[in-house]
C-alpha positions in Angstrom: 37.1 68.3 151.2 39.2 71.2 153.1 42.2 69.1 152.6 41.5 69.0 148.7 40.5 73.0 148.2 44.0 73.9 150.4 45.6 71.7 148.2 44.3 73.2 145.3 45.0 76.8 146.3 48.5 76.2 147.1 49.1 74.7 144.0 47.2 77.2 141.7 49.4 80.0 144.1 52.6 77.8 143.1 51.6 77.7 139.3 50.9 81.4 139.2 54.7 82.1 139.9 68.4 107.9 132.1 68.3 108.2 132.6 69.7 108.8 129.5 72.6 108.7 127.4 73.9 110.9 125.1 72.5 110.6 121.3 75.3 110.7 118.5 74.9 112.5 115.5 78.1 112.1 112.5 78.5 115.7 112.2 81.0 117.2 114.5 79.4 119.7 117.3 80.4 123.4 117.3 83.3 124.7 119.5 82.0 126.3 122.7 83.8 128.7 125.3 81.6 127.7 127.8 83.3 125.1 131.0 80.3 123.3 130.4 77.6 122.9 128.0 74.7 120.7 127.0 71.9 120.3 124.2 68.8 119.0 125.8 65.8 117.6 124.1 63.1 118.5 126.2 60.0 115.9 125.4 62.3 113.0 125.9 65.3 114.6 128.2 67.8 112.9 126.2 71.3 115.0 126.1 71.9 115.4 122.4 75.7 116.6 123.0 77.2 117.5 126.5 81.0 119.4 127.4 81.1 118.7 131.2 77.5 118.3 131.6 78.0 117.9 135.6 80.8 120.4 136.9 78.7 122.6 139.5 79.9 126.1 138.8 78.5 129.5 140.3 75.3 129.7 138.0 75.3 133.6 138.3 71.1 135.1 137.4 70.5 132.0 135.4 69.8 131.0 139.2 66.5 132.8 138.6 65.1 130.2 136.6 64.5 128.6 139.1 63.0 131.5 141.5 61.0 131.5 138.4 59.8 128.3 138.1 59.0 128.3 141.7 57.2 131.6 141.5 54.6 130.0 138.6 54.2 126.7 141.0 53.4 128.8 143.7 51.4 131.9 143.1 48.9 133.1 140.4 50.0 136.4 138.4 48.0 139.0 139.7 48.7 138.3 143.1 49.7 141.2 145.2 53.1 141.4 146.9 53.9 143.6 149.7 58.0 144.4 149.6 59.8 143.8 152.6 62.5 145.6 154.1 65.4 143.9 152.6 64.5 143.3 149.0 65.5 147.4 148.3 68.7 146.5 150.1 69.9 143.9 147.9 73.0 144.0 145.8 73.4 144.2 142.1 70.7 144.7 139.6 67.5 146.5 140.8 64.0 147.7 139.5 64.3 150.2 142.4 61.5 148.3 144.8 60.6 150.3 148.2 59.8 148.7 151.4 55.7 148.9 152.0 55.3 148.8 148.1 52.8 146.8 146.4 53.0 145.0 142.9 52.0 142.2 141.0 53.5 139.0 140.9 53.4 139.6 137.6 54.7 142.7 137.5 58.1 140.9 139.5 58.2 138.5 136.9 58.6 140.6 134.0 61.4 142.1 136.0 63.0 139.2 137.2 62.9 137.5 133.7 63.5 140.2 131.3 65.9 143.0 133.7 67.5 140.0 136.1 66.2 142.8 139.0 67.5 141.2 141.9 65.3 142.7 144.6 62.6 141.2 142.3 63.7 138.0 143.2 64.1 138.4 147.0 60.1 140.1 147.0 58.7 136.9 145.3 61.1 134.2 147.8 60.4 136.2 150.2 56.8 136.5 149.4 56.7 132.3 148.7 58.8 131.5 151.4 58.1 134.1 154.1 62.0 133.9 154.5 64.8 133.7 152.4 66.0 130.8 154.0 62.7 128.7 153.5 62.7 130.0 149.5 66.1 129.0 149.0 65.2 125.3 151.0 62.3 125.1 148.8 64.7 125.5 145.6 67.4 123.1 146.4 64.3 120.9 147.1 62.9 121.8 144.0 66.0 120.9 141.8 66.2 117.8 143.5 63.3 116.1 142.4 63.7 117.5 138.8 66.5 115.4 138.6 69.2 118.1 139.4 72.0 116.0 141.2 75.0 118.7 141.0 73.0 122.0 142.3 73.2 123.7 145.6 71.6 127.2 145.8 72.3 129.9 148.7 70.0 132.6 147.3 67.3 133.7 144.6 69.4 136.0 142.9 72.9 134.4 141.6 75.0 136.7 143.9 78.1 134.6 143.9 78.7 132.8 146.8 81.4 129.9 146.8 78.2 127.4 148.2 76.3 128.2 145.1 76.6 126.1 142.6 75.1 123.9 139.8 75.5 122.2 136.3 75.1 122.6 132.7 72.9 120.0 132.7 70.7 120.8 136.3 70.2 123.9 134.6 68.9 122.8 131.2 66.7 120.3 133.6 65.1 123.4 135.4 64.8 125.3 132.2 62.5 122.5 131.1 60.3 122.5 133.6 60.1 126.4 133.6 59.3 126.2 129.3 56.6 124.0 130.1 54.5 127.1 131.8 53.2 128.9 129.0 53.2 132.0 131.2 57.1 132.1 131.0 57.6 131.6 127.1 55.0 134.9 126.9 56.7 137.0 129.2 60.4 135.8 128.1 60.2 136.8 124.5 58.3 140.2 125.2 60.6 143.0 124.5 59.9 145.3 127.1 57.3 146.0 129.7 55.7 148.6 131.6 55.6 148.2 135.3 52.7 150.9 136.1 53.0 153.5 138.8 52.2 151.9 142.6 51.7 153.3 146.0 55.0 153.7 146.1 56.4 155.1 143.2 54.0 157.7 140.8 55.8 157.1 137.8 55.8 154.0 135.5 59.1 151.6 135.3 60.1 150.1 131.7 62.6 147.1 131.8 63.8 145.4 129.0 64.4 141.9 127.5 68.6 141.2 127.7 68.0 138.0 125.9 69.5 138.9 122.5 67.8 135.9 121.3 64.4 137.3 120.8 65.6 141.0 119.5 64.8 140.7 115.9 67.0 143.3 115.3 69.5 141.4 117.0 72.4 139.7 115.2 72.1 136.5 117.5 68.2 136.9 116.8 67.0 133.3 116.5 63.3 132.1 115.2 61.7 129.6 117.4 63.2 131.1 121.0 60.6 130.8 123.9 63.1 132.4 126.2 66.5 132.3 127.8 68.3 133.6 130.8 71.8 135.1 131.1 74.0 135.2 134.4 77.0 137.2 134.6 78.8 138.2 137.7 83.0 138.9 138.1 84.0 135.4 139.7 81.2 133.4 138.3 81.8 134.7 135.0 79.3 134.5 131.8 76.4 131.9 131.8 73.4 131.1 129.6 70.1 128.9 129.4 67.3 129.1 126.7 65.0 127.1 124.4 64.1 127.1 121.6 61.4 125.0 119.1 61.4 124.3 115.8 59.4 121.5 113.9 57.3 120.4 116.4 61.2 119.8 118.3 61.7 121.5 121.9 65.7 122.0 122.7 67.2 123.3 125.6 71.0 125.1 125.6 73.1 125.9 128.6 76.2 126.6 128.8 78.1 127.9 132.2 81.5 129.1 133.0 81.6 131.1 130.0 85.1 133.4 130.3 85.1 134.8 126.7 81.2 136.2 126.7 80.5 133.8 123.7 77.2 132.1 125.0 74.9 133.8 122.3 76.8 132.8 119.0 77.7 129.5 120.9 74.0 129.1 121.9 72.7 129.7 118.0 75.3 127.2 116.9 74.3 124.3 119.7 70.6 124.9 118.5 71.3 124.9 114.9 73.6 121.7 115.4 70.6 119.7 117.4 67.9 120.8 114.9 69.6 119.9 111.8 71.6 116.4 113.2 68.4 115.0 115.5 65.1 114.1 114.7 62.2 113.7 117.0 60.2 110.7 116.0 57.2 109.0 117.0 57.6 105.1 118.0 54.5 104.2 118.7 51.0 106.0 118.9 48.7 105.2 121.6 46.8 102.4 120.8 49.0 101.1 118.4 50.1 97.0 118.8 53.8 96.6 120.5 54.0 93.6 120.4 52.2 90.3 122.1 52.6 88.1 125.3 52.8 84.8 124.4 53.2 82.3 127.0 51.9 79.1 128.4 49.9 79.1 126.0 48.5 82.6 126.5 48.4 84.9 123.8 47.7 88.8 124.9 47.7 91.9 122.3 49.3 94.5 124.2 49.1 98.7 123.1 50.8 101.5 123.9 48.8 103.4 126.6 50.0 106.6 125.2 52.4 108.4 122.8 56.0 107.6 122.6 58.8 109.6 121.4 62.2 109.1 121.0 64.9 111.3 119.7 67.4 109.7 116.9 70.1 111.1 114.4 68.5 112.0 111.2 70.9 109.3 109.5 69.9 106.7 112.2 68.8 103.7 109.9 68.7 101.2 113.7 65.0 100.4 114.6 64.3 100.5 119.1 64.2 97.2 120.9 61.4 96.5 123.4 61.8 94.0 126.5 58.7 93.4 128.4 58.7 92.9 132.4 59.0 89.1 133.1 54.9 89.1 134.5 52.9 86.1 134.4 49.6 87.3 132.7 48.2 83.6 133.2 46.1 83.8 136.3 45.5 87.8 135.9 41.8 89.2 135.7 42.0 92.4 133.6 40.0 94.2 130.7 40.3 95.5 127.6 42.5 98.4 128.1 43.7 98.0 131.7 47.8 98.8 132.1 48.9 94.7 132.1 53.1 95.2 132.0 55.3 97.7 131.0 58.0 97.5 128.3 61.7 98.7 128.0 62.4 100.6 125.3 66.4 100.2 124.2 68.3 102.0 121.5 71.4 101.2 120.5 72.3 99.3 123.4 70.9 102.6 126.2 67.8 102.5 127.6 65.8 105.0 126.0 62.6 105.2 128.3 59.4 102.9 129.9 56.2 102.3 128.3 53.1 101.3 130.1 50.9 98.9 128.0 47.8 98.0 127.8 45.9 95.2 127.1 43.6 94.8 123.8 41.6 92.2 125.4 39.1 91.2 128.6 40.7 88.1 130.5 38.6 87.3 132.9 36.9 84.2 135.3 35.7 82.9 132.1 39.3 82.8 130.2 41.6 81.9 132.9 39.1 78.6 133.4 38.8 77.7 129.9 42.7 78.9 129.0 44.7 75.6 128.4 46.8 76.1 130.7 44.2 75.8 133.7 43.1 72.6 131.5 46.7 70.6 131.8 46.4 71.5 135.5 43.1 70.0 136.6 43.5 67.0 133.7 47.6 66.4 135.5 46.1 66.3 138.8 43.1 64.2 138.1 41.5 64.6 142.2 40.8 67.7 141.0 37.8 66.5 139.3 36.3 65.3 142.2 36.0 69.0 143.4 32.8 70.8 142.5 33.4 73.1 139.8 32.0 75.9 141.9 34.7 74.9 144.6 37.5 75.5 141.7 36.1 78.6 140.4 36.0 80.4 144.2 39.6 78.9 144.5 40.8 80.6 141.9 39.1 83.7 142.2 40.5 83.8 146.0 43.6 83.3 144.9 44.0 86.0 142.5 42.1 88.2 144.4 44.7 87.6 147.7 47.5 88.6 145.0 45.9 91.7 144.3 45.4 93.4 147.3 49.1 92.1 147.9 50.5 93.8 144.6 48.9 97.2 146.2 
């Protein structure tokens, strides 16, 4: 009998055997100054145009996007901040910060964001990282896992530094995780703010928004901004990030290495050129059918386990192909709902993202034993009869359970 269940086991175990490219639109995109330059979409990441996309350049202040981003990771706005002896010291732009002054986070930000103060940015690394050293390690660590692959940073502030470097694209990568704080969209498109009177200093300091962007009364004023960034210094020359939404669409603009000081027409014209060429569509809705594995026999309904977008020229009459994982579902125990595979979604020959799916049916004990599959098995290999059902029905269950814990 031992003989006949290993048997059995070994032969059930036998049985049971961007990312992203750029999106092409027909219309011709808009001259730029810029050394580099990208249109990002930001739900998806897909580049919708890209001049140089990954030349590292001196970034300039739109380095404090990312002493930004870090700050609203890190801290909670109304926590207080004790300047240090060196942020007062710093070069370039400054709010005029003392040493034994307290403020806000919040009141740094606003400086930071809308003034590029630069001893702002050394009082927040220096109040996340306790040195300027560990802030600037925790940025470049930062960048790396959003993706950024071309970015080295030396400092919080920009000040050019031949080691400082990153991309048009790293930087419209950082600017989307910074947009998705709703904190930053509020304090990037406010005018100006009031810094109030502190320990330090009795009278109230006003700073004001550079981004020309979000001045109404601006030329370059554009509907739909949640904020932008400029950078400007004599060797690392003009730079600009910002976003902007429109149509339930998020796009990101940067463009670095700018010699002529063009970035905010050039900026309007990216936007305008991704809003009016690109669509942002929904695939498939959560819950909605894929499409169905059909194997051995086995038929499986499998959903989307959640939204998915993709982002397509507006003339784009070609539908998304999906390719599921090659998984064997057969000898699986799962319910209705449970993630079962994941699918590839291609478009126009470039992987356009992953989809989890889930399945629309229980398969359990009861299935796998009754599926026809499990049938042909026990009718091909007739000594399986003599074995107690119950014997069978532990096998299996053993089996699948040992693959598991091994999957884990």
């Amino acid at each position: 009998m031992k003989r006949i269940v290993t048997f059995a086991l070994l032969f059930l175990l036998i049985c049971s055997n961007n990312p992203y490219g750029v999106v092409h639109a027909k219309e011709m995109p808009p001259p730029v100054s810029a050394d580099g330059a990208v249109i990002l979409d930001a739900a998806t990441g897909q580049l919708l145009y890209s001049k140089d996309p990954d030349t590292a350049y001196p970034p300039a202040s739109t380095t404090k996007i990312m002493t930004a981003l870090l700050t609203l990771e890190n801290t909670n706005l109304n926590d207080k901040v004790i300047i240090g002896k060196n942020p007062p010291n710093v070069d370039g732009t400054r709010v005029g910060l003392c040493e034994g002054e307290q403020l806000t986070v919040k009141d740094l930000l606003y400086g930071l964001l809308l003034a590029s103060d630069n001893d702002c940015a050394e009082a927040l690394a220096e109040h996340i990282g306790g040195t300027m050293d560990k802030f600037v390690a925790k940025m470049n660590k930062r960048a790396k896992e959003l993706g950024a692959k071309n970015t080295n940073f030396v400092n919080p502030t920009g000040l050019f530094d031949e080691n400082h470097k990153t991309s048009a694209r790293d930087l419209a990568l950082m600017m989307r995780a910074l947009s998705k704080h709703p904190e930053y969209s509020k304090i990037a498109t406010t005018i100006s703010y009031t810094i109030p009177a502190t320990n330090k200093s009795p009278q109230p300091r006003e700073v004001w928004n550079e981004n020309k962007l979000i001045q109404k009364q601006s030329t370059y004023y554009y509907s739909g901004c949640l904020g932008g960034k400029t950078g400007y210094t004599v060797q690392s020359f003009h730079s600009y990030v910002s976003t902007a939404t429109r149509n339930g669409q998020q796009l990101i603009v940067a463009l670095i290495h700018d010699k002529n000081k063009t970035f905010f027409p050039d900026a309007v014209a990216l936007f305008n050129f991704g809003f009016n060429n690109f669509t942002f569509t929904k695939l498939y809705q959560k819950g909605a059918l894929v499409t169905t594995y059909n194997k051995d026999g086995l038929s499986i309904p499998l959903i989307a386990a959640y939204d998915f977008y993709y982002i397509k020229a507006k003339d784009d009459t070609n539908v998304p192909q999906v390719t599921l994982k090659d998984k064997n579902l057969m000898f699986r125990f799962f319910k209705k709902g449970d993630i079962v595979d994941e699918a590839s979604i291609s478009f126009e020959g470039r992987e356009i993202g992953k989809l989890k799916l889930a399945s629309s049916i229980t398969h359990g004990e009861k299935q796998v034993l009754n599926s026809n599959n499990m049938q042909k098995i026990i009718m091909k290999n007739k000594y399986l009869l003599a074995v107690p059902p119950i014997i069978i029905i532990l096998a299996v269950v053993f089996v699948l359970k040992r693959r598991v814990f091994s999957n884990k």
